[in-house]
Backbone bond lengths (Angstrom), bond angles and torsions (degrees), N, CA, C in turn:
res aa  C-N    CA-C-N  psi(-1)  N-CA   C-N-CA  omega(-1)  CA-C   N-CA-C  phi
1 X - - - 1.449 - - 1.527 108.68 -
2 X 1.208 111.16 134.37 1.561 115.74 -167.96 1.723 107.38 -103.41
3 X 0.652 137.06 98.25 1.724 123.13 166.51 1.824 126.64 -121.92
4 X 1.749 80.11 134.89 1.636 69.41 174.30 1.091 108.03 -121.39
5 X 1.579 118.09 175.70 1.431 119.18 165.90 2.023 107.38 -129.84
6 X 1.262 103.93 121.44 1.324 123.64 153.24 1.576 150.58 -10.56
7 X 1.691 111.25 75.30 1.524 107.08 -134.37 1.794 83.76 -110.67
8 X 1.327 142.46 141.97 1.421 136.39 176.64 1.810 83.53 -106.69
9 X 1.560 98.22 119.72 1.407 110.89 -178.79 1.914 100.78 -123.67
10 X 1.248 114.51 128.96 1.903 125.31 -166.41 1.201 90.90 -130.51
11 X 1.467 115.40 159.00 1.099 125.96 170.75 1.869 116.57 -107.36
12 X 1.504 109.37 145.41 1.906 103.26 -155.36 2.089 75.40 -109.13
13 X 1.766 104.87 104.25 1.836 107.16 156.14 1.604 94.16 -43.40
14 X 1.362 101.98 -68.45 1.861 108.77 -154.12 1.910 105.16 -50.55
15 X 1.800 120.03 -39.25 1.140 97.23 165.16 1.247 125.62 -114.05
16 X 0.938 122.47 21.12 1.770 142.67 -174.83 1.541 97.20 21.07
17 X 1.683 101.76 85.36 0.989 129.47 149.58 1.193 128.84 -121.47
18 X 1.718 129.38 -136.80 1.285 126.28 160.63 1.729 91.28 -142.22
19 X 1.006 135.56 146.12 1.477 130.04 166.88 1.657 105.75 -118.48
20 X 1.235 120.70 126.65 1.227 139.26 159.07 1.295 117.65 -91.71
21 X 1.593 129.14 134.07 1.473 134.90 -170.21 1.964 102.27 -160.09
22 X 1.037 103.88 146.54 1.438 110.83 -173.68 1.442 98.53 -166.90
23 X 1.558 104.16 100.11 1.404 120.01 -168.37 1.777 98.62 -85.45
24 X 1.179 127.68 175.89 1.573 125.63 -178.57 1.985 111.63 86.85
25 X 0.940 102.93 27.16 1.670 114.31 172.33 1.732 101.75 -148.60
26 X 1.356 101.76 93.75 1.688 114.56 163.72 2.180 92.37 39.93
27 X 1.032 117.33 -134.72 1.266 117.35 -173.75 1.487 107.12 -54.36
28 X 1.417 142.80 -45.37 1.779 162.33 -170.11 1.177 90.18 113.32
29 X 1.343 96.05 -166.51 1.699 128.00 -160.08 1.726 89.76 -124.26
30 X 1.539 105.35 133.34 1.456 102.84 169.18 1.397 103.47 -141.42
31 X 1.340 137.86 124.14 1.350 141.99 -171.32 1.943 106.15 -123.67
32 X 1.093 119.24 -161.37 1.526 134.64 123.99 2.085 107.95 -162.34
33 X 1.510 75.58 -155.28 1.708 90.89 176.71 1.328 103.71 170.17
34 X 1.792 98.19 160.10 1.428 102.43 -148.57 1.755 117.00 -84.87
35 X 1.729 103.78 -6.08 1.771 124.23 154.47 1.484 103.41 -105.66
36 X 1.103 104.36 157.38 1.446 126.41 155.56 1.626 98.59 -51.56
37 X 1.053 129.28 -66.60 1.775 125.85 -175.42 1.574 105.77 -50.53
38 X 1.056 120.98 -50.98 1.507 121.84 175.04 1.587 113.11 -63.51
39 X 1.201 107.67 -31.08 1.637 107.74 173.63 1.560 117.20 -85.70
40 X 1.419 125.40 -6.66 1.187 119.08 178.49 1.716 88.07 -103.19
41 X 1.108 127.11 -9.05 1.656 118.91 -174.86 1.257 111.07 -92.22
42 X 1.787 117.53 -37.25 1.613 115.13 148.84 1.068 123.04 -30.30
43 X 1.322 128.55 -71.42 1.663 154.13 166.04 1.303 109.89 -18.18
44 X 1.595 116.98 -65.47 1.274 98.58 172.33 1.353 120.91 -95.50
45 X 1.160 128.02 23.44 1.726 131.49 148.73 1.733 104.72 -63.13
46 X 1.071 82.92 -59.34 1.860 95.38 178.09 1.053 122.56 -28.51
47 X 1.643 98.76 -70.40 1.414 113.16 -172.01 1.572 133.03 -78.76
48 X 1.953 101.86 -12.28 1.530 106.04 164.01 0.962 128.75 -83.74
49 X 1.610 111.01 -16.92 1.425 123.74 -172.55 1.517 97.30 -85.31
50 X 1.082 141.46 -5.24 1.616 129.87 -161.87 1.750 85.97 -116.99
51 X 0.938 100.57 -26.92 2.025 100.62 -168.41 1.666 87.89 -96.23
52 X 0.779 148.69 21.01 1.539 152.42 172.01 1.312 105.02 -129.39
53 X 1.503 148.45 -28.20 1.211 152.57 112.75 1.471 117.18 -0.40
54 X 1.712 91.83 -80.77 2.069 109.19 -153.21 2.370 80.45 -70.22
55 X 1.320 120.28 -50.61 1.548 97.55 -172.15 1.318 103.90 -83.33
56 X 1.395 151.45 25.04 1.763 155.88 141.55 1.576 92.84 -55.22
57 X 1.415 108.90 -85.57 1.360 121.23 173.22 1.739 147.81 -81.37
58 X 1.793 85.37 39.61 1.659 99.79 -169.08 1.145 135.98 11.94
59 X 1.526 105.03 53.52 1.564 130.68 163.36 1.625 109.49 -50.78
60 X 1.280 133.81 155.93 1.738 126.43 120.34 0.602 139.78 -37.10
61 X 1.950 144.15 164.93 1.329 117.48 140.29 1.592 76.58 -174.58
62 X 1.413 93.34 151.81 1.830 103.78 160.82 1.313 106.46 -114.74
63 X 1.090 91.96 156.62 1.721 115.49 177.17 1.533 98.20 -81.28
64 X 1.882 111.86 123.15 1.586 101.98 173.00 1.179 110.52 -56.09
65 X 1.501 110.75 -173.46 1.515 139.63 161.66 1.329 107.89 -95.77
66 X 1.217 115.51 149.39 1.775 107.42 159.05 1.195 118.36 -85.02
67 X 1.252 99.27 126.33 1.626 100.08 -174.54 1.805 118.42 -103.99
68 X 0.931 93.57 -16.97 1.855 102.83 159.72 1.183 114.48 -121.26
69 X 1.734 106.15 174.19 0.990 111.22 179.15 1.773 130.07 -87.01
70 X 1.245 113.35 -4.92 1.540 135.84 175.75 1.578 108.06 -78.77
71 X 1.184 107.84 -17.13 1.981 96.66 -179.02 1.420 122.14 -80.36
72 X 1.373 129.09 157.75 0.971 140.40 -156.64 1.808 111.61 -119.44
73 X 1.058 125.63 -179.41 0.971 102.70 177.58 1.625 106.57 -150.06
74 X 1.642 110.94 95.33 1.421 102.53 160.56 0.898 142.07 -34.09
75 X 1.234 128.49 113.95 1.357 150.93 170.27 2.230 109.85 -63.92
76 X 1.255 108.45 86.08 1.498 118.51 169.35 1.640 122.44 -63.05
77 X 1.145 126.43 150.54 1.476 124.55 -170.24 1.518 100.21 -78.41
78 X 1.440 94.19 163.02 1.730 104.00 -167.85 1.385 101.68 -69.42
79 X 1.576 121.88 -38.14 1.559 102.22 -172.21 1.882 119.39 -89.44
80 X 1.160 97.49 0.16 1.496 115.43 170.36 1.408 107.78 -66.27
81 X 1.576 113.26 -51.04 1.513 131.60 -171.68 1.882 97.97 -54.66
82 X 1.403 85.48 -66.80 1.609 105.33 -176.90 1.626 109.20 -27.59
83 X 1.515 120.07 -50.33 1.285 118.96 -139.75 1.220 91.82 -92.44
84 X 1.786 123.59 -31.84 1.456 131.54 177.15 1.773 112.05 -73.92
């Protein structure tokens, strides 16, 4: 089972980074990194560790939507998927 979840990742000129954000989890998830590869690898640190959290302690949560066209879409581990 494949699942992802939906991260809108921009790039900061002023801090030449990458910022990752994926609003729709209690406050979201906000990371970056200093490549795009490092910022989509934040992302899903982020996002397994909080979805390994909310099903630890049988929280809710929906998976956003993408709501633009710039987001990406983390790719979650198979047994993470499984358990959700």
């Amino acid at each position: 089972m494949k699942t992802n979840i939906p991260c809108k990742i921009t790039y900061s000129e002023a801090d030449k980074c990458w910022y990752v954000e994926s609003p729709g989890f209690y406050d979201g998830i906000m990371t970056y990194g200093d490549t795009l590869d490092n910022a989509q690898a934040m992302a899903k640190e982020a996002v397994t560790g909080l979805l390994e959290t909310y099903l630890e302690y049988g929280d809710t949560f929906t998976i956003p939507s993408k709501e633009v066209a710039d987001w990406y879409d983390i790719e979650i581990p198979p047994s993470l998927a499984f358990a959700m």
